[in-house]
ZALO-543454 format. One record per residue (C-alpha): x, y, z; residue number from 1. Coordinates in nm, 4 decimals. Each point is the difference from the previous one (the first is absolute). Example, Ala and Ser with C-alpha at 12.3 -4.5 7.8 and 13.67 -1.06 7.14 Angstrom:
BEGIN
c1=1.2300	c2=-0.4500	c3=0.7800	num=1
c1=0.1370	c2=0.3440	c3=-0.0660	num=2
//
This chain:
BEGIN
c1=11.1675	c2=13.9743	c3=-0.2867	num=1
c1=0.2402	c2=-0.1595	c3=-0.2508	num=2
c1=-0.0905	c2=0.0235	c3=-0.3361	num=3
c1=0.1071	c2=-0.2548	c3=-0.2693	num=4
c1=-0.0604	c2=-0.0116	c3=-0.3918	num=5
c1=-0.0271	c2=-0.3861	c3=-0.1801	num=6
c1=0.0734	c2=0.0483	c3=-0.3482	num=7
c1=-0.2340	c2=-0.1837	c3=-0.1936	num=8
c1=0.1110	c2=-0.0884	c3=-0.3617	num=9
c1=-0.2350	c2=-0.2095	c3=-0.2466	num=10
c1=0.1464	c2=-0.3785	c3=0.0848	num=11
c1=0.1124	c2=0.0406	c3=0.3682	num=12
c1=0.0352	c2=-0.2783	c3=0.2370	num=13
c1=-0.3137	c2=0.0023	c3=0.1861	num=14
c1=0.1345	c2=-0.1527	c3=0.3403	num=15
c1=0.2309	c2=0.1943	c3=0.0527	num=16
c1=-0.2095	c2=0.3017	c3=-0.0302	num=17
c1=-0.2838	c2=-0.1063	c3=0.1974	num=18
c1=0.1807	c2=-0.1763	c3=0.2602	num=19
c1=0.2156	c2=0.3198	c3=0.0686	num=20
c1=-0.2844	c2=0.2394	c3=-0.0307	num=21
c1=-0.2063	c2=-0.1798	c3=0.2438	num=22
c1=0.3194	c2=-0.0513	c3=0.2521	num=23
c1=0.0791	c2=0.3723	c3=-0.0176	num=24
c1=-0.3642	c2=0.0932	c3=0.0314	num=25
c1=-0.0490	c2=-0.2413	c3=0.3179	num=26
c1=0.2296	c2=0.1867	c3=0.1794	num=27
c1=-0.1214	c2=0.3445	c3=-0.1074	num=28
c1=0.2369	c2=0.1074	c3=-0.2182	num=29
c1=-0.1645	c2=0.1845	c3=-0.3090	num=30
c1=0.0517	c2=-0.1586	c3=-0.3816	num=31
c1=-0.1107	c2=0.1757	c3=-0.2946	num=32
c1=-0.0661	c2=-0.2196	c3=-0.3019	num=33
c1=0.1507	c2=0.1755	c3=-0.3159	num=34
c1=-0.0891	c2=-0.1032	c3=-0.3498	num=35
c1=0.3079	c2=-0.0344	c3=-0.2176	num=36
c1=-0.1752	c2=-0.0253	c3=-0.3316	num=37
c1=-0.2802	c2=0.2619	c3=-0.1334	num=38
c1=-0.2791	c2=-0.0858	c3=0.2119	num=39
c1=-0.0594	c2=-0.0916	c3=0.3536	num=40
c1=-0.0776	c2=-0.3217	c3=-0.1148	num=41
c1=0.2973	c2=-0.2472	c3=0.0041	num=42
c1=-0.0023	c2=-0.3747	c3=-0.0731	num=43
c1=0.2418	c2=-0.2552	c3=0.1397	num=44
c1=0.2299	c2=-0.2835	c3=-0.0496	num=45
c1=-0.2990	c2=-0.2463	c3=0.0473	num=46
c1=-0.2426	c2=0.2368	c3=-0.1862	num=47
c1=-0.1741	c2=0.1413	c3=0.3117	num=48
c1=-0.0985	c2=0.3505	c3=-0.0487	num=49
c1=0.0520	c2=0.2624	c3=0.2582	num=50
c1=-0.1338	c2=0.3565	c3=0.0310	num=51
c1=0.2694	c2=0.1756	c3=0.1394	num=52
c1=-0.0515	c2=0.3386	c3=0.1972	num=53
c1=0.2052	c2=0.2478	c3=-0.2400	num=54
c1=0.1807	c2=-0.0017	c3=-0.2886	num=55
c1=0.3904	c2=0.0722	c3=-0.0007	num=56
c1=-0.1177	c2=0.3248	c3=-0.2323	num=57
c1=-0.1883	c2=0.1383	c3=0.2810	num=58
c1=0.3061	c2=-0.0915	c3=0.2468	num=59
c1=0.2909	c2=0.0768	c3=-0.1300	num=60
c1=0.1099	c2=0.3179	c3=0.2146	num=61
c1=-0.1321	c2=-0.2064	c3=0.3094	num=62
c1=0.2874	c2=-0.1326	c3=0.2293	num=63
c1=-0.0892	c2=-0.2908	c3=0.2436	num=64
c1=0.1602	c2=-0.1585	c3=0.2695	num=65
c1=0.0913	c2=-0.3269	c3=-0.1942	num=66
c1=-0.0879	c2=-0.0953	c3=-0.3739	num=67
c1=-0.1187	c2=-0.4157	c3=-0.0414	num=68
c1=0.1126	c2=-0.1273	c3=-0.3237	num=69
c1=-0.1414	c2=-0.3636	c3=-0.0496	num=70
c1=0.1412	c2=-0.2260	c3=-0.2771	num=71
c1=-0.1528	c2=-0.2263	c3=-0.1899	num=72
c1=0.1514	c2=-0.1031	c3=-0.3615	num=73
c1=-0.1748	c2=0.2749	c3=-0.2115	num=74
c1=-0.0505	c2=0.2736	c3=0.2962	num=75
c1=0.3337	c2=0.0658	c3=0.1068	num=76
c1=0.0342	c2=0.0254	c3=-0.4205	num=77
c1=-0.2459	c2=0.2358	c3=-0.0048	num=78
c1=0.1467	c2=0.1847	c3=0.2869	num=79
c1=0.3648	c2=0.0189	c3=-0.1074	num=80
c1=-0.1842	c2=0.1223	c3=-0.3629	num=81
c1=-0.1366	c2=0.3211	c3=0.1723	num=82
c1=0.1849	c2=0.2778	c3=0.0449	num=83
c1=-0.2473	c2=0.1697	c3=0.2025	num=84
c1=0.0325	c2=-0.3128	c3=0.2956	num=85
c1=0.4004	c2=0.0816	c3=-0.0570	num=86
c1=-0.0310	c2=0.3229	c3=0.0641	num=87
c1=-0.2178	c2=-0.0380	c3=0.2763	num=88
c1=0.2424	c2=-0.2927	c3=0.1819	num=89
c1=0.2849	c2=0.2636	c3=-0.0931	num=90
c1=-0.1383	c2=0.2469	c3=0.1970	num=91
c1=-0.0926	c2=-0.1975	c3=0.2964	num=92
c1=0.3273	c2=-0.1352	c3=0.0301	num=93
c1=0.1769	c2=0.3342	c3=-0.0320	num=94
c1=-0.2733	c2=0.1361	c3=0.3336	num=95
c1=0.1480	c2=-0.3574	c3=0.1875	num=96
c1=-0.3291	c2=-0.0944	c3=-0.0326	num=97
c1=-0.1013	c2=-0.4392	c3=-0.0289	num=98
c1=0.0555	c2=-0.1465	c3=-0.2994	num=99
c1=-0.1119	c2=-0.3605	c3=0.0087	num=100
c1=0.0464	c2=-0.2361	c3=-0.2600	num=101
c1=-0.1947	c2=-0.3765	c3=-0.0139	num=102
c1=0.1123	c2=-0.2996	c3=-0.2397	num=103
c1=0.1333	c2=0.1203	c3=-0.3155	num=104
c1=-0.0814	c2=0.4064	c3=0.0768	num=105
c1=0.3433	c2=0.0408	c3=0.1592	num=106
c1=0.1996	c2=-0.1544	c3=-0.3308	num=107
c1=-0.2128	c2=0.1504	c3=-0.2790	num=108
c1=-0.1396	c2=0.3266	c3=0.1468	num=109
c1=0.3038	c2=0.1021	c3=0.2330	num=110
c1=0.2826	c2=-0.1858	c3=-0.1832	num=111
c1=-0.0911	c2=0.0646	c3=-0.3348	num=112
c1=-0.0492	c2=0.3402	c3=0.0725	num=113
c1=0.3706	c2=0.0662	c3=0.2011	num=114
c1=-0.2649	c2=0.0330	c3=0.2997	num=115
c1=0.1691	c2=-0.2178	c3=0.2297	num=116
c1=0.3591	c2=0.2203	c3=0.0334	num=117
c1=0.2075	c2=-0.2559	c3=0.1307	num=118
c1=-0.2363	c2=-0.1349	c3=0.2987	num=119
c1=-0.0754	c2=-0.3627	c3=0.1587	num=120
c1=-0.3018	c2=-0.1372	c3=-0.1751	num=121
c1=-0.1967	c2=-0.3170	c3=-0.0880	num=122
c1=-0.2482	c2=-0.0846	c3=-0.3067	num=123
c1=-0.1419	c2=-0.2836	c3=-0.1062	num=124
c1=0.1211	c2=-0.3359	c3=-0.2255	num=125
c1=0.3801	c2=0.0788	c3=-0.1576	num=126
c1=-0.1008	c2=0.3618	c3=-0.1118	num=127
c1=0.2755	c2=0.0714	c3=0.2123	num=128
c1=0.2709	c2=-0.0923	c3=-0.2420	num=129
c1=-0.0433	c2=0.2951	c3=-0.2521	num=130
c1=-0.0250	c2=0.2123	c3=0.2957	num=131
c1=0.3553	c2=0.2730	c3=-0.0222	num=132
c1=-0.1207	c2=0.2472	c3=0.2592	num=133
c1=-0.0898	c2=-0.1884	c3=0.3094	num=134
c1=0.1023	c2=-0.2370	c3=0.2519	num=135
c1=-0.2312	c2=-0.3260	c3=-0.0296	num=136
c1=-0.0586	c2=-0.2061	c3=0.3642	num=137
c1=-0.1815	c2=-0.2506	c3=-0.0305	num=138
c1=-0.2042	c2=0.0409	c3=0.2959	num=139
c1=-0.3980	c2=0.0121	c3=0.0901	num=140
c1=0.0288	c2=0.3687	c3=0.0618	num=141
c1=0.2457	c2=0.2482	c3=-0.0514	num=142
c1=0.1142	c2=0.3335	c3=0.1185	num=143
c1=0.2139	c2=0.1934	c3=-0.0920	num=144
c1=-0.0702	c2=0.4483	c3=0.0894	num=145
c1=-0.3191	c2=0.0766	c3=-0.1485	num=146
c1=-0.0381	c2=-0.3174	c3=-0.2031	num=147
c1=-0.2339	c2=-0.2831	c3=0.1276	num=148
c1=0.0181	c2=-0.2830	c3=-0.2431	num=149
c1=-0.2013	c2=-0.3476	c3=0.0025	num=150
c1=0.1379	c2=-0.3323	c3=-0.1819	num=151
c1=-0.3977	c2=-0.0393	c3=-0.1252	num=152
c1=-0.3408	c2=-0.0779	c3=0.0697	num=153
c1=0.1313	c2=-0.3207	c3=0.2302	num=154
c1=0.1571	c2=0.2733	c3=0.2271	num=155
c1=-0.2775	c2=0.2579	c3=-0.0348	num=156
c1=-0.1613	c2=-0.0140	c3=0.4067	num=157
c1=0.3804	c2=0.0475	c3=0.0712	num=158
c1=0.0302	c2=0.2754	c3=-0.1970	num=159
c1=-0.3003	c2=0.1610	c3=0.0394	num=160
c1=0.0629	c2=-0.0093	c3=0.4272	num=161
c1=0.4055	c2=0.1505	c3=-0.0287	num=162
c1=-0.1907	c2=0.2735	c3=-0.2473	num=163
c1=-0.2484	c2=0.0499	c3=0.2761	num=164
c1=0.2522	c2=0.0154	c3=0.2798	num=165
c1=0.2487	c2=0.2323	c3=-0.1618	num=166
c1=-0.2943	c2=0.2399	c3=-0.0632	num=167
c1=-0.0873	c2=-0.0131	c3=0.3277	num=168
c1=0.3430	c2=0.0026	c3=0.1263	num=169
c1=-0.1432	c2=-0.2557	c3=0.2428	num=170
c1=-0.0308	c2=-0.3957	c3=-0.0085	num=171
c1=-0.1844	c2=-0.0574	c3=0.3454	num=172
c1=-0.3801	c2=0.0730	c3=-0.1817	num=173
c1=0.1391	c2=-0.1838	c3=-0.3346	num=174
c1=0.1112	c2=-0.3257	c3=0.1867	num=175
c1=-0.3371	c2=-0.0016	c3=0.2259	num=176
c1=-0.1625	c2=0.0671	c3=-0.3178	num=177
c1=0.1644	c2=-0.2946	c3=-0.1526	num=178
c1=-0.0630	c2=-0.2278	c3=0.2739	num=179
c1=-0.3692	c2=0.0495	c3=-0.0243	num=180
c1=-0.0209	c2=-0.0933	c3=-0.3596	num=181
c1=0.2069	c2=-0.3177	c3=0.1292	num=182
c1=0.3370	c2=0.0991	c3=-0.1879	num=183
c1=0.3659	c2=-0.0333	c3=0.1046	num=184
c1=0.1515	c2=0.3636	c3=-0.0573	num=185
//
């Protein structure tokens, strides 16, 4: 089974967590909830607190198949802040392994770490104008290698399923999966 980590920091955007853990688990793919702060217990954008299953601490020499990073004004902050989450992206990238950016995650965390090496990309608002290492599309989705970014939480069920279906390296079970929660995919 695939296994995926969703970095949790304290102000994430709760949508696009939740609606990309619960597409991902639907269609059996394993996601590990990892604290980005001290404790397991995170709070979001909207100040909805979340338990997650781990801390980064207790992860950090774990590789997965693919790492989640939602946004959310304040999370991806916190995110790009932590040099343990760098560190941790850094090494997933370097094993070819998912890295997949929502809303502003792919601008602050990536970009403003000189994470995104010259690849196709998309982030949300006009974040992409102080952006030096990347090539912004403005697209729903985009891939580009390794790198799975969403535009934002408008785009997350889009995101979420091409996540799913690269992990799987199959979209037949992803689209009959999204037909039977009545979505275009």
């Amino acid at each position: 089974m695939k296994q995926v980590a969703v970095l949790l920091a304290p102000g994430f955007e709760e949508g696009e967590a939740i609606v990309t853990i619960d597409i991902l688990r639907r269609l059996h793919i394993g996601v590990e909830l990892v604290s980005c702060a001290e404790s397991r217990a995170v709070v979001s954008y909207h100040d909805i607190p979340m338990v997650a299953d781990a801390t980064l601490a207790e992860r950090l020499d774990t590789l997965y198949d693919a790492v989640v990073l939602p946004g959310g004004p304040q999370g991806s902050v916190n995110l790009a802040a932590n040099k343990d989450v760098i560190n941790f992206v850094a090494a997933h990238d370097a094993a070819g392994k998912f890295i997949c950016p929502i809303c502003s995650a792919a601008a602050r965390v990536l970009a403003g770490n000189d994470l995104l090496k010259g690849r196709r990309y998309v982030c949300s608002g006009d974040l992409w104008k102080d952006v030096k290492n990347g090539e912004y599309v403005d697209a729903p989705v985009v891939e580009d290698g390794n790198l799975i970014s969403g535009k934002g939480f408008g785009h997350v069920f889009d995101f979420a399923f091409t996540v799913a279906a690269r992990l799987l390296g199959d979209e037949a079970p992803v689209r009959d999966h999204a037909d039977h929660i009545y979505y275009r995919w």
